[in-house]
N, C-alpha and C positions, 0 to 999 in steps of 0.2 A: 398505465398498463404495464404490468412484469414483461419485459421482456429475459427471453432464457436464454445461455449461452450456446453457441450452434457450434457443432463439431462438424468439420466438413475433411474428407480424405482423399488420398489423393496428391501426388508431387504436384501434378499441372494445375488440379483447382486452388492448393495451398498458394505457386506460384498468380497464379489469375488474382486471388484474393487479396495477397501481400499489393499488386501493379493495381488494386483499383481502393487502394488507402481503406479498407478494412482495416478494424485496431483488433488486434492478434493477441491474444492473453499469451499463448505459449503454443512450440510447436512442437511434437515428439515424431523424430526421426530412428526409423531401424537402424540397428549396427549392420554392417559390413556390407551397405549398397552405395554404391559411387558410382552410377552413369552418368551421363551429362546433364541429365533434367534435376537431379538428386545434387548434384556441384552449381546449378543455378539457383536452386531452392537457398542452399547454405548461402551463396554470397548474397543474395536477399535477404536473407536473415541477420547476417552481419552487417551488412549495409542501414536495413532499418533497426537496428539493434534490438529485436525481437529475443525472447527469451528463445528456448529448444532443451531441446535431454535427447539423446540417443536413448534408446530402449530396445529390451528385447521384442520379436517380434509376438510373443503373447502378450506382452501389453496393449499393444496394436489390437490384436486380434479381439480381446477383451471391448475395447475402446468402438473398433466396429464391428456389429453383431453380422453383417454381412460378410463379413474380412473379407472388404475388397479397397482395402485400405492403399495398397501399391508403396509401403511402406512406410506412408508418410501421414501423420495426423495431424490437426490443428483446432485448437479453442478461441472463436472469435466472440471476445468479449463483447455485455452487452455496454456499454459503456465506451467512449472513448478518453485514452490518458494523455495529459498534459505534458509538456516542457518546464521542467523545474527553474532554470534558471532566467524563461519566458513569465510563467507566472508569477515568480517573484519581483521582477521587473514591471511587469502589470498592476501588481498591488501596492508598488510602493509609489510608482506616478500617480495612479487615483489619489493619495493623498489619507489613504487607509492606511490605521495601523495593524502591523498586518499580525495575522495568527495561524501557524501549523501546526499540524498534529503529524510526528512521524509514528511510527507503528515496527517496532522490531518482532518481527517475525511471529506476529497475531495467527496462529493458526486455525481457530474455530471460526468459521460462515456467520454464525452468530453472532460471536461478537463482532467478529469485524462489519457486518452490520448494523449492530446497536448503535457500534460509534460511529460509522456516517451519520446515522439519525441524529446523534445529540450533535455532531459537532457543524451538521448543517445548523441543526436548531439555536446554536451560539454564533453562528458568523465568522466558523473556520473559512479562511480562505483557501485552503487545501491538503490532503490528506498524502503522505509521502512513504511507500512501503516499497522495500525491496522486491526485486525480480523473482527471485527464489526464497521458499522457505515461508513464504505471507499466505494465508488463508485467498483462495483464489476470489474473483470477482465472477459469480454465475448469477442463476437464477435465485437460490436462497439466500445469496448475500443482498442483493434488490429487495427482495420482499420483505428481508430482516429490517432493511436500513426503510421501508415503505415508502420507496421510492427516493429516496434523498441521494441514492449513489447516482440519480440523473441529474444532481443540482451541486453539489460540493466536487470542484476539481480534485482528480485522483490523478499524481505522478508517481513513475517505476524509475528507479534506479537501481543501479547496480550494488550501490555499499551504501548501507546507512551513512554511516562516516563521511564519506564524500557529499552528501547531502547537508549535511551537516557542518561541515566546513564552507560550503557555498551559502549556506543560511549566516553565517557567523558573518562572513564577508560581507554581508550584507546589514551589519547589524543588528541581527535579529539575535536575541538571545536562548540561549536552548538550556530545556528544564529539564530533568528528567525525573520521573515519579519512580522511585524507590526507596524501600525501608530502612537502607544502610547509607542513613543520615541522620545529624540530629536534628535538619531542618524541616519544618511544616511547611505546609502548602500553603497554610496564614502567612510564614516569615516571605514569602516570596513576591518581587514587584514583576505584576502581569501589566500593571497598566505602561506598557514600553511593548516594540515588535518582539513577540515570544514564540517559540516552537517548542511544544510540549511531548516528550518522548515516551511512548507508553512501552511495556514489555513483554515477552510473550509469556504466555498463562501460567507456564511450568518453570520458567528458567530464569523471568525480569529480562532486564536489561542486560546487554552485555557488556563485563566490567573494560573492554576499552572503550565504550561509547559512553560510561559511567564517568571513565577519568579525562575526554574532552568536554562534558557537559560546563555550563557556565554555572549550573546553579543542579543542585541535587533536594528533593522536595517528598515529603511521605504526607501519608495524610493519618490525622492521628486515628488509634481503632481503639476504642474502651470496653468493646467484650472481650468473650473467649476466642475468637476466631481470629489466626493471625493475619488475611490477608483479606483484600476485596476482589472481587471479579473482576478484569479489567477493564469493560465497558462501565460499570460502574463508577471506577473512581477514574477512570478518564472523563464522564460524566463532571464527579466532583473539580476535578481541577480546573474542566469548561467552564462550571458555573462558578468556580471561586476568578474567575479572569475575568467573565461578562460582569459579577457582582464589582471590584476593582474599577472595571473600566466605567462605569455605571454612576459610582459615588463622587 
């Protein structure tokens, strides 16, 4: 069953919702209100390192058709997100070799639903995209992914980079899928812990996440068209890993 992402407003219910372990996509707080319930709210949010935006108060208002917002809004994802360096620790005691897919800054519902579908459908162990800046987790991104965003772990961190360095530590080596390489996604060994770096639609990858990657990988294209969709050749790289680990 889809479930939809639920906006709820409100300083006191945001607070009530954070105290009873709701997972909170993001919370957008008006500028220039500071009373005491509004400084409780923030150190809960800092506390549980919950995303936030200060906004103007039309965005608020837009957000609730009521505007009885009280300055303060919140999106409680349908999904709950993981501890990165919990479930890395998880995967590698089971005796799994493990597989990530991080996601720089995917902004389309769609795809970033496609790719939970494939990369449940290959035996990703979890999907890793930034706080800010990623295609949110709602109702469309559920339905895209049919269902698969309730079965593949989804963790938020703060910097690609830093995720990425915790993977490394861990021996997991990270790939990243871009054209400004002379290597194929044939030349590459998946069958080892790998984390597979996808980029956002418009932009790829960004070139300091390009020059800590372990390995840089494209996939060859023999028409006219220079590039692939990203859900697609994140697709291709899944199945050229599951084919690898397979033979």
């Amino acid at each position: 069953m889809e479930k939809q992402t639920s906006k709820i407003f409100g300083i006191r219910a945001i607070i009530e919702a954070i105290n009873a372990g709701n997972s909170i996509d993001k919370v957008f707080l008006q500028k220039d209100i500071n009373g005491p319930l509004m400084i409780e709210l923030k150190q809960l949010i800092k506390t549980n390192n919950i995303t936030s935006s200060i906004v103007p108060v039309e965005k608020l208002d837009r957000m609730s058709r009521a505007n009885n917002h009280q300055g303060a809004g919140a999106l409680i994802a349908p999904v709950a997100f993981y501890d990165l360096d919990a479930l890395i620790t998880t995967t590698i005691e089971k005796g799994e070799k493990p597989l990530f897919v991080l996601l720089d800054q995917i902004s389309d519902v769609r795809n970033f639903g496609a790719i939970i579908r494939t990369a449940e459908c290959t035996g990703v162990h979890g999907i890793i995209i930034p706080k800010t800046g990623n295609a949110p987790i709602n109702g469309e991104t559920v339905k895209t992914s049919a269902g698969a965003a309730f079965n593949v772990p989804i963790c938020k961190v703060d910097h690609i980079k830093d995720a990425i360095f915790m993977l490394q530590a861990a021996d997991i080596k990270i790939v990243c899928a871009s054209e400004k390489t002379d290597h194929t996604v044939f030349d590459v060994n998946f069958d080892q812990p790998t984390a597979i770096v996808m980029g956002s639609e418009d932009r790829g990858i960004n070139p300091s996440i390009l020059k800590i990657a372990d390995t840089n990988a494209k996939l060859p294209l023999l028409g006219k068209i220079g590039s692939l969709n990203v859900s697609v050749a994140c697709g291709a790289f899944l199945y050229e890993t599951v084919r690898q680990r397979r033979s």
